[in-house]
N, C-alpha and C positions, 0 to 999 in steps of 0.2 A: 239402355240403362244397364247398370251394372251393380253387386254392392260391392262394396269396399269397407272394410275395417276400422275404424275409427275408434278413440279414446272416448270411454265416455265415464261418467258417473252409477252409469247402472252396474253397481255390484253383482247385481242377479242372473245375467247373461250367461255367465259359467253354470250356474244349477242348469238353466235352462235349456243350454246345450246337451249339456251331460246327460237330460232327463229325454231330449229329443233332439236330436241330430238331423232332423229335417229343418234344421230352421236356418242350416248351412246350406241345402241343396242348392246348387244352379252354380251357376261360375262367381268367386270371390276375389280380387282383388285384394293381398295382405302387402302395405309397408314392407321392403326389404329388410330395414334394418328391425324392425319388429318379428321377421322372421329368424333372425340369424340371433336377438338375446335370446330366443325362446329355445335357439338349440337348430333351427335349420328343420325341413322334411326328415324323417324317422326313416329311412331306406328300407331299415328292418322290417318294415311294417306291410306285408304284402297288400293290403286294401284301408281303403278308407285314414290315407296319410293327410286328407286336408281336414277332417275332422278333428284329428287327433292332434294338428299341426295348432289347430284353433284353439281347442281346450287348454291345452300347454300357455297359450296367452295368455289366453282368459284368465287363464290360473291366477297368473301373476302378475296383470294390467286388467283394470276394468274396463270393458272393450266390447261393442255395438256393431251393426250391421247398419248400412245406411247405402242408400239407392241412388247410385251418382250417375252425370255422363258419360261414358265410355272415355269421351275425348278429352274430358277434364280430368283424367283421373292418376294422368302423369305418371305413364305404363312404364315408365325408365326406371321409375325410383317403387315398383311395386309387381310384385309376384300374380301369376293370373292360376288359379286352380279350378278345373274344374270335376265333376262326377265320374270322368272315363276312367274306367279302370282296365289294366294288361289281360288281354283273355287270358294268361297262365294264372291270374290271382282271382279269376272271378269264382267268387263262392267263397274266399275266403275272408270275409268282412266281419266274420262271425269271432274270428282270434284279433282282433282286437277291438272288438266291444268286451272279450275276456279281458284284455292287456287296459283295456281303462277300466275297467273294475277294478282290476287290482290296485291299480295305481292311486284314484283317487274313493279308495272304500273307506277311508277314513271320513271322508268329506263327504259319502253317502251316508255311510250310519250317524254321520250329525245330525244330519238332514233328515232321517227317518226313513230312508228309500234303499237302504240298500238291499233288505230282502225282497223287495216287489224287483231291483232290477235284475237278482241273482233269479228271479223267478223266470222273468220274460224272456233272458237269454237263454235258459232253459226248455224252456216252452216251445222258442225255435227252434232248438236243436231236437226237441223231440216228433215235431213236424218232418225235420229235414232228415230223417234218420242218422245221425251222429250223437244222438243223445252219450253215451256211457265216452264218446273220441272229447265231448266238451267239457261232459265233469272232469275228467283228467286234465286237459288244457287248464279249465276256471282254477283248478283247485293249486295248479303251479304257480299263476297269474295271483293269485290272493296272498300266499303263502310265501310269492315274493323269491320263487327256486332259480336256477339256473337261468332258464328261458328266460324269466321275467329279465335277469341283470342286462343277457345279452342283447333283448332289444332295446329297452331305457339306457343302457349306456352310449346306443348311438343316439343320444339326444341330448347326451348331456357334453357339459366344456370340454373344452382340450386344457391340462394343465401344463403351463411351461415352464422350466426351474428357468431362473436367470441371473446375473451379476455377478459371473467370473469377472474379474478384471484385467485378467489373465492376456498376457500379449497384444496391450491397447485396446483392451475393450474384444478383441475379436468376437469371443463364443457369445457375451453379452450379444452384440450386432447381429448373429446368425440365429440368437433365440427371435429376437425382435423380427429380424427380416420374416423368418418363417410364420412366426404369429403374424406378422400383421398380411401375409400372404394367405394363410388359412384363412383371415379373417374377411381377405376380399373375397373368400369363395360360400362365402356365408358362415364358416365357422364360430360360434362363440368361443375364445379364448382367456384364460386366466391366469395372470403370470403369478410367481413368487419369487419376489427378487433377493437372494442370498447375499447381497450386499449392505441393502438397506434391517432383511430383517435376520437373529440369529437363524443357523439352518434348525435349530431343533423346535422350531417354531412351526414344521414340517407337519408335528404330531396334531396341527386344526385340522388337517384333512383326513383322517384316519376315520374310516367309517365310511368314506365317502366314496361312490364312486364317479368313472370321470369317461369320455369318448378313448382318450388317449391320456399319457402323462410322458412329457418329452422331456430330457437332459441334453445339455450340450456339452459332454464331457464332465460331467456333473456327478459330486462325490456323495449328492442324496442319496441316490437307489442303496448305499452300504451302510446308512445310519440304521442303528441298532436299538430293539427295542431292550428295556432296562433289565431284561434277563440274561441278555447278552448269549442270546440262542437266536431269537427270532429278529427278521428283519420288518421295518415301519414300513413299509413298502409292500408288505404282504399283506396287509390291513388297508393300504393304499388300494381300491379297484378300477379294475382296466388295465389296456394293455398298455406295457411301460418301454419306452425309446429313451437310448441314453447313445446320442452322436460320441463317438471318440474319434479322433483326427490322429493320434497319431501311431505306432508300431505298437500291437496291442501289449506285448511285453512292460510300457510304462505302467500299464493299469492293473497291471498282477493283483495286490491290494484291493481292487475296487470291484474283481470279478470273480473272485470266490464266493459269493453268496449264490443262491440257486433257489427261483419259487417263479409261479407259471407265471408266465404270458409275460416276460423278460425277451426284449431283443437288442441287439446292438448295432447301431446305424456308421459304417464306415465308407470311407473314400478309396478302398484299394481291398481289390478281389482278395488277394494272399493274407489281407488280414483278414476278411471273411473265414478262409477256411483256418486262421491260425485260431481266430475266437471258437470255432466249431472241434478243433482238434483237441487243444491244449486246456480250452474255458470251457469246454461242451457249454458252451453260450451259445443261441441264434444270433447269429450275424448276418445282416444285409448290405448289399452295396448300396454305398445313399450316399453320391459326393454332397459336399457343400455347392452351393449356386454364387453367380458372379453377381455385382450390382451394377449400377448404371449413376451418373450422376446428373444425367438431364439436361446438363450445363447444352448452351448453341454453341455453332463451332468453336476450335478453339484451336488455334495456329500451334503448330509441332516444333516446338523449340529444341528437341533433344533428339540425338539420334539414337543414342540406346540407353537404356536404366535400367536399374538394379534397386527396386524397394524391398528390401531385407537389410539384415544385420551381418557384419564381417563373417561371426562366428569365433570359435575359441578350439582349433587343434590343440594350442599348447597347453590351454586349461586341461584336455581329456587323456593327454600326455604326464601331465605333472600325475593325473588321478592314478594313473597305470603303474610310475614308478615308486608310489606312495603303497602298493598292495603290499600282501603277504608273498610270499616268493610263487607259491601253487596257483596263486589267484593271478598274479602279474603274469606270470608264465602263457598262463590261459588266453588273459584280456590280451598280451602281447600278439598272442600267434592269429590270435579273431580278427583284430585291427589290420593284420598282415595280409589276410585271406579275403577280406573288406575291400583293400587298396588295389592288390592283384586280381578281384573279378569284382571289377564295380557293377555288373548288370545282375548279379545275386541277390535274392532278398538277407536280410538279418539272420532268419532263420535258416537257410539254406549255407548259407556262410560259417554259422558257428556250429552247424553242424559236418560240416567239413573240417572245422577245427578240433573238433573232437573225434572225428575217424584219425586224423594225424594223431594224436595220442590214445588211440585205441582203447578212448570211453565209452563207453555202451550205454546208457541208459535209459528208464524209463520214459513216458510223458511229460508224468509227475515231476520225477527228476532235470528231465530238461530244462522245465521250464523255470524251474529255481535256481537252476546252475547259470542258464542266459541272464537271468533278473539279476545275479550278482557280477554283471559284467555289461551290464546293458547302458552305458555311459561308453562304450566303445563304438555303439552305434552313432551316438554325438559326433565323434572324432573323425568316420569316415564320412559323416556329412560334410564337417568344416575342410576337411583335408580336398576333399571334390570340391566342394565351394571356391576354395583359392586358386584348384588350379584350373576351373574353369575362368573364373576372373582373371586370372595372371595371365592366361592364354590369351584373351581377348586384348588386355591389357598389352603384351608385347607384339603384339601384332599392330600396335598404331591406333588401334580403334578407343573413340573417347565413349568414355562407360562414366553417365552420372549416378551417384547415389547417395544415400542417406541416412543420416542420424550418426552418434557418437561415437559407434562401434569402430568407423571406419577412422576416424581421428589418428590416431598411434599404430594402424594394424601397418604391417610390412608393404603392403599391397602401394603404399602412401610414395614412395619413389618414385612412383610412372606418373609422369608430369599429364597425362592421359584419362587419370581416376580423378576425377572431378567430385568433391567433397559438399552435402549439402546440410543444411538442420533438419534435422528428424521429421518425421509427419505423422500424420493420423492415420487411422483408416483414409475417413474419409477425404483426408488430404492427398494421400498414395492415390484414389481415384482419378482426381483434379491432374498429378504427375502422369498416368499410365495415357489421360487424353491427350497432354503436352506432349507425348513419345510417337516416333515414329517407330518406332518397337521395344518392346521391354524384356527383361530376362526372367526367367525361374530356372532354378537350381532347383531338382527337388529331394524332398528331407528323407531319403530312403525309402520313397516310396514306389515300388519297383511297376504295379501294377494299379496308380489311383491316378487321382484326377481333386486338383487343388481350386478354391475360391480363386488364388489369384492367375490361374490360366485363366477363368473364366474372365476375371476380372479384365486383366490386360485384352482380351481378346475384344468383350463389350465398348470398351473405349475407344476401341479401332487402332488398335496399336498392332502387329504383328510381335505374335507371343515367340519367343527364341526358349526353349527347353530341352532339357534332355529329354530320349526318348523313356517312356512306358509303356506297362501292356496291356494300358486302358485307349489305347489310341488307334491303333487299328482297328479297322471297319464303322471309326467316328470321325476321326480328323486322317490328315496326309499331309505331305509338305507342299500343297499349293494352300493351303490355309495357316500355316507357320511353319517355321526352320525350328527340325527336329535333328538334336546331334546323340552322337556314342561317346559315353564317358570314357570307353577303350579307345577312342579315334578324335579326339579334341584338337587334335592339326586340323580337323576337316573343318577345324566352326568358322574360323577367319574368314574364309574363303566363302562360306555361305552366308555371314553377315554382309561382307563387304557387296557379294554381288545383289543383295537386294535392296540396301541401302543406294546403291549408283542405278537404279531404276528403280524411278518412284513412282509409275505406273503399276509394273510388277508387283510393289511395296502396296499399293494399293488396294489389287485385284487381291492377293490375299491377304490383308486385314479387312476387307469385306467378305471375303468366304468365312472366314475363322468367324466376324462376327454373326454373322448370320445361321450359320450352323450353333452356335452359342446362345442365341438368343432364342433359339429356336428349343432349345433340350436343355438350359444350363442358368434359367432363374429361377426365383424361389418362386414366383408362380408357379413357375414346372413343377419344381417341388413338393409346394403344398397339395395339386393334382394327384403327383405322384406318391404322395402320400398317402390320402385320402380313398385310392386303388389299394394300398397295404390295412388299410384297415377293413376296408369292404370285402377283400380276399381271403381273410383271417380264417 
């Protein structure tokens, strides 16, 4: 026999435990998903986590102990706890009968107990000689200090902003994928979707605190409280994640504000260190993760595609000779030194541009003088983009792709570029499993690592990329063809020879996918998350 947790009608259960904790002893069987609304195990908690795990229910579901068969008791769908506690934590059972006092003393002095229980913990501690080490503890725990936040915060939701719409849905799908990844890991999760509601509708949560509070390029963390000094965010507690994907120079705007426990989750090292130099922001490396779309096999109609957009040189061109002469001059010579060392980052490049004219300046300065030119970075992505396409393209090789973009672009001559209607995310999926390989171009990002490698790779497509310097000692070219945007003669030659061996084609889009599936889904992720918050 076993107990197991059951729904019941007995409201009284919660005093009951609270007043005596022996009435949980022996091994408990608790419902998974009764475990995960309740907030999951308290990690923080050095002893006495299934107690406290209980209370937490009880609190909030009136809930019973009931004596079942082991075998009936459908151990898949239900958590088994029992009394062994870590010899590193033994003795320490004592700080959180503190930490549930604090928590529910309100719910004791209704009751009329809370001095006889402020008494008994007491009592022990004056047996076990720590008497004057508990009043210090109790009186943190009551009084609701520091300590108190940082273990009740691991217990409580993950907050996730959501409903950019921003480039098909993308950031939307990466809030969703990762909630609902946390959420297979027992997470409680809580979204706020900026789509459906206004953002300043932010301010129900002020007061509150949370496990974590996640963005996905999300312009919340800068909303301003109505004195136009302090941030909502700072009333917001917990530690706060705000994903930005792209060259942190777009988000100037959004990363001037400064108050604790701020991090920023990126895809590419050198924007780590540009958010640490330039934003004195913490920045981590946190690529996005690939999906999967489950479908059964599914016959390879194409031999290579390209899901992205043309792009727009001559749109970042027109922007250039539209400046003021000083500023044109600038953006001129950046886009210059862009196209001449494509293996440069942004930052590395336009500061080259200004040793050529023998500017000097600050951080500070930098960084304002790149933000007013930083649509050049646009320009050398489309400029690579075409002539990686065009290369492929006059070399014989048939390149499908998709959506509007491609309708009127120049690229349209080569009887070779094969034109489709646009897709979704999750239609681009559906494509990358059709592909016996697929392309990325990527968007300046010299040293990261994109959703859509992963994505291409998970489908079993062999991914074709330029290279970066998130690739070594993770992938090599027997898991995909890696080219040099300085050496684009060499790409024909290495499409063509693993397209005419489809063994070859095979052996690496099963390396690629398995090294992928292995480090690069939002399961990983939310694991790997879940380590960032416990590390803190």
């Amino acid at each position: 026999m076993i107990k197991t947790v059951k729904k019941s009608q007995n409201s009284n259960w919660f005093m009951d435990l609270l007043l005596d904790e022996t009435i949980c002893a022996g091994t408990v069987a608790v419902p998974r998903e009764m475990v995960r609304l309740a907030g999951g195990v308290n990690k923080r908690l050095g002893a006495k986590q299934k107690y406290e795990l209980l209370l937490r229910i009880a609190a909030e579901t009136p809930v019973e102990l009931e004596e079942r068969d082991e075998d009936a008791c459908g151990q898949e769908n239900r958590i088994v706890f029992d009394d062994v506690e870590k010899p590193e934590n033994t003795g320490l059972g004592w700080r959180t009968d503190c930490y549930v006092l604090g928590k529910y003393s309100a719910q004791l002095q209704e009751a009329g107990y809370f001095n006889a229980a402020i008494e008994a913990v007491l009592a022990e501690a004056q047996m076990e000689g720590r008497y004057e080490e508990t009043v210090s503890y109790l009186e943190g725990m009551i009084g609701h200090k520091e300590e108190y936040y940082r273990i009740d915060e691991a217990a409580q939701p993950i907050l996730i902003y959501k409903g950019d719409p921003v480039c098909y849905n993308i950031l939307t799908i990466f809030a969703e994928q990762l909630g609902a990844a946390l959420e297979r890991r027992g997470e409680r999760v809580l979204y706020f979707d900026q789509e459906e509601h206004d953002p300043r509708e932010i301010i129900q949560f002020k007061g509150r605190h949370f496990k974590a509070v996640i963005g996905v390029q999300s312009c919340a963390f800068s909303i301003k409280m109505e004195d136009e000094v302090h941030y909502l965010h700072e009333y917001i507690y917990g530690p706060k994640y705000n994903f930005f994907l792209d060259h942190p120079i777009w988000g100037k705007p959004h990363f001037e504000h400064h108050y604790p426990d701020f991090h920023v989750l990126v895809l590419d090292q050198t924007y780590a260190d540009f958010f640490r130099r330039f934003y004195k922001q913490d920045a981590i490396l946190f690529p996005p993760a690939g999906m999967e779309t489950g479908e059964d096999f599914i016959e390879r109609i194409y031999d290579l595609t390209f899901v992205g957009t043309y792009g727009g040189y001559e749109m970042q061109l027109q922007w250039i000779r539209e400046q003021e002469r000083p500023l044109r001059f600038l953006a001129n010579r950046f886009l210059l030194v862009m196209r001449k060392y494509p293996n440069l980052t942004a930052e590395a490049a336009f500061s080259r541009t200004l040793e050529h004219y023998g500017i000097e300046l600050t951080d500070e300065e930098f960084v304002e003088k790149m933000y007013a030119v930083r649509r050049v970075i646009y320009g050398a992505m489309h400029y690579y983009r075409h002539r990686v396409i065009e290369t492929i393209l006059q070399a014989g090789i048939r390149l499908d792709v998709f959506g509007d973009s491609w309708t009127h672009c120049p690229l349209r001559k080569y009887p070779n570029l094969i034109c489709h209607p646009g897709v979704t995310v999750e239609e681009g999926l559906h494509v990358w499993r059709q592909s016996r390989m697929s392309l990325n171009v990527m968007s300046w990002h010299k040293s990261g690592f994109t959703e859509r490698m992963a994505g291409i790779m998970m489908a079993g497509a062999v991914l074709v990329t330029d290279n970066t310097g998130y690739l070594p000692g993770r992938y090599d070219e027997n898991d995909m063809i890696i080219f040099d945007l300085e050496y684009l003669e060499e790409l024909p030659g290495k499409i063509k020879n693993v397209l005419g061996d489809e063994e070859k084609r095979c052996r690496m889009a099963e390396s690629g996918r398995e090294k992928t599936r292995r480090e690069h889904t939002w399961d990983k992720r939310a694991e790997q998350f879940l380590e960032l918050l416990d590390n803190r």
